[in-house]
C-alpha positions in Angstrom: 72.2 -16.3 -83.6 76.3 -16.5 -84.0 77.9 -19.7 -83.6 79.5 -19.0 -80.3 76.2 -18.4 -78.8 74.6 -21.5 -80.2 77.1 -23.6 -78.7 76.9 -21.3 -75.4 73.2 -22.4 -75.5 73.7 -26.1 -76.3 76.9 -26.1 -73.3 74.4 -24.6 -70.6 71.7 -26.6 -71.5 73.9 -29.8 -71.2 75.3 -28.7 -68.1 71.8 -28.1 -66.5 70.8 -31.6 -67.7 74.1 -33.1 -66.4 73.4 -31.3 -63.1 70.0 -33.2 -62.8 71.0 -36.1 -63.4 73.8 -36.5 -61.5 72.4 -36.7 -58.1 70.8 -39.8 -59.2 73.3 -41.7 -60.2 75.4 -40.7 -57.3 72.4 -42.4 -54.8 72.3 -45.3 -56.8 75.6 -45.8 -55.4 74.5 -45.1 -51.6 73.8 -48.9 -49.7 71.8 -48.6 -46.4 72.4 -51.0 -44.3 73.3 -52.3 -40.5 75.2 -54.9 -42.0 78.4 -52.8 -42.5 78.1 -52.2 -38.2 79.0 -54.2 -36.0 76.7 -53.6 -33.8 73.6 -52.1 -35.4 71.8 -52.4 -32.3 73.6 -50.2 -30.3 73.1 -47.4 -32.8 69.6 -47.4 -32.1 69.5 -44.3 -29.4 70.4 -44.8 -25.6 68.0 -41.7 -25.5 64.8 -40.6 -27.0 66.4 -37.6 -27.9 69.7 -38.6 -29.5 67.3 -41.5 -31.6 65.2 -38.4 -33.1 68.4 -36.4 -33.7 69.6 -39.3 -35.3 73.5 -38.1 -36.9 72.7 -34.7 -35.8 72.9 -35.6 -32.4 76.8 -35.6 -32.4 76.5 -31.7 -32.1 74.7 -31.5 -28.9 76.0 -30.4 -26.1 74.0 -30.4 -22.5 73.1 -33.9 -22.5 74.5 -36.7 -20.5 73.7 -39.0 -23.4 76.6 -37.2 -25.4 79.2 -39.9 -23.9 77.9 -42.6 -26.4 77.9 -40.5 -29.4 80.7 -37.0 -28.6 81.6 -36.7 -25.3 82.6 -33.2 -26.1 79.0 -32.5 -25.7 79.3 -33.2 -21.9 80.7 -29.9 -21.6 77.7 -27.8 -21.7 75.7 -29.8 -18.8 73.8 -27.2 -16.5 73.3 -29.7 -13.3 73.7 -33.2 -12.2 71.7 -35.3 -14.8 70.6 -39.4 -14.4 68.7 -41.7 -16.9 67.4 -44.7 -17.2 65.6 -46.0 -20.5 63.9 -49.3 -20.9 63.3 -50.5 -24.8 61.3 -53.8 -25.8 61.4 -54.6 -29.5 59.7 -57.8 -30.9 61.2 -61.5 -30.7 62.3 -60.8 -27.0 64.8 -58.3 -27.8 64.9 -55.4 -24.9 67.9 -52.5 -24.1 68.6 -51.5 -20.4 70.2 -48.2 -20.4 71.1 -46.3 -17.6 73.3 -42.7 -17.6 74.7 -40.6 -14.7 76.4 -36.3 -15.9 78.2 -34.8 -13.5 79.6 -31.3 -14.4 82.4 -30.2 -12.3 82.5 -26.5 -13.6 84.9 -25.0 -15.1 87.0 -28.5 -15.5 83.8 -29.8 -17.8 81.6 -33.0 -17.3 82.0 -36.4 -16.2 79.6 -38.7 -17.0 79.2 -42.8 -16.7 76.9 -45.0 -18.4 76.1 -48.8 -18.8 73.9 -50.4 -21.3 72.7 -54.2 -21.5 71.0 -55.6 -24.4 69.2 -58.8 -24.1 68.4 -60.9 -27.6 66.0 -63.0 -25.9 65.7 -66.5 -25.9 67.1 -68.5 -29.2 66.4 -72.2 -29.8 69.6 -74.1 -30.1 70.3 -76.5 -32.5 73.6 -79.0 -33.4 75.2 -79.3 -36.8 72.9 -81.5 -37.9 69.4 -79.5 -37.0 68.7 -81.2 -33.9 67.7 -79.0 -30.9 69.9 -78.4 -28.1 69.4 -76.6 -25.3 68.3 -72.9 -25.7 70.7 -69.5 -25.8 70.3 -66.8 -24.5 72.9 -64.2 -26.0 73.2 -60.8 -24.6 75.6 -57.7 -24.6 76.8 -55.7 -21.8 78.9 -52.2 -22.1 80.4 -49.6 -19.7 81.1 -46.2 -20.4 83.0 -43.3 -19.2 84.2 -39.6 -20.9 84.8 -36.4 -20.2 83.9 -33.5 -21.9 85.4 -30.1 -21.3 85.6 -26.4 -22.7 89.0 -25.8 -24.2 87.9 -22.2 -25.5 85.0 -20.4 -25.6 83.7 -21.7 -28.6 85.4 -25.2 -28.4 84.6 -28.3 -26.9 86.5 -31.6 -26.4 85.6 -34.7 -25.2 87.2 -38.5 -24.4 85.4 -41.3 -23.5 86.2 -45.0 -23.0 83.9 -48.1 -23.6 84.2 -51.7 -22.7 81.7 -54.7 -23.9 81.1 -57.9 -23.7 78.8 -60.2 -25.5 78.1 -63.7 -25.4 76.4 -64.7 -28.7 76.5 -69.0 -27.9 76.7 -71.2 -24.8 80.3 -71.4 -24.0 81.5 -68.5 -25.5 82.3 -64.8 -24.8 83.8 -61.5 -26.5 85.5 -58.7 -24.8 86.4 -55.6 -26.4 87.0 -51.7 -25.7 87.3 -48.5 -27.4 88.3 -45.1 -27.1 86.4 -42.2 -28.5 87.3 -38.5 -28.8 85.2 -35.7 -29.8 85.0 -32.2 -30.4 82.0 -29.3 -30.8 82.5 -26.2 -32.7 80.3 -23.4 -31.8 79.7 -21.1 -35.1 76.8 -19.3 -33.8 74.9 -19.3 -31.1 71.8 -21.6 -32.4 75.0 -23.2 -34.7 77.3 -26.1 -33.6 79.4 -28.3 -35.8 80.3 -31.6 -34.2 82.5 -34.9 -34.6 
């Protein structure tokens, strides 16, 4: 064997190698965690659909559930659609959801939802560990979008949200938020969404 194809050899091996080991070290850089949302409990699926889509569900169109995660999805609703989902986790903890999709032909969908979550009963106590009288802290959101067809294969959507929470006696937070969306259709059984 030359030279040049020694060190060929020695390049491609390395390279193969460097390609294997790569991935790794790029996941030991990946943190999961709900601690960087704000609200990890609201990302928990409004629907039993959107939760087993999980991220994929942001390409959907044809569901009224499409206002909390890319109201350009509203586009694509066939009929008049209501939900209403009822979710009990451990410690108290339960999520209210209810959803109303109207499409309006050609001008796309409208759709409005509300979502309560209720973090159960929590034992108050002073700055000094003595127990005070018990909290019950809860968050409450509206929602409203519209998602229309701007061309054949594209979709846009705006939505608007409003919350509030009360997380301790005597206090309150409101906020709100505006969301925009669009769908790409590639193919028919392909959408691209965000």
């Amino acid at each position: 064997m030359s030279p040049t194809s020694i060190s060929r050899s020695v390049f491609g091996f390395l390279g193969a190698v460097g390609l294997l080991i790569l991935p790794y070290g790029l996941h030991a850089q990946t943190t999961y965690t709900t601690a960087l949302s704000p609200s990890p409990l609201e990302n928990l699926g409004h629907s039993p659909r959107a939760y087993a889509l999980g991220g994929a569900f942001a390409a959907v169109s044809g569901d009224p559930a499409c206002l909390f995660y890319n109201p350009a999805g509203l586009a694509g609703l066939p009929a008049l659609q209501v939900s209403a989902m009822h979710q009990d986790w451990i410690a108290g903890i339960s999520q209210e959801t209810l959803l109303a999709g109207f499409p309006e032909g050609n001008a796309g969908s409208f759709a409005l939802g509300a979502n309560y979550l209720n973090y159960g009963v929590l034992e108050g106590y002073d700055g000094s560990g003595n127990p005070t009288s018990p909290n019950s802290p809860f968050r409450g959101s509206l929602y409203a979008g519209w998602g229309g067809p701007v061309l054949s294969s594209l979709s846009l959507g705006l939505s608007a949200h409003g919350m509030i929470q009360s997380l301790s006696p005597g206090t309150s937070n409101l906020s709100s938020s505006v969301q925009a969306g669009a769908i790409w259709k590639l193919l028919p059984q392909l959408n691209l969404g965000g």
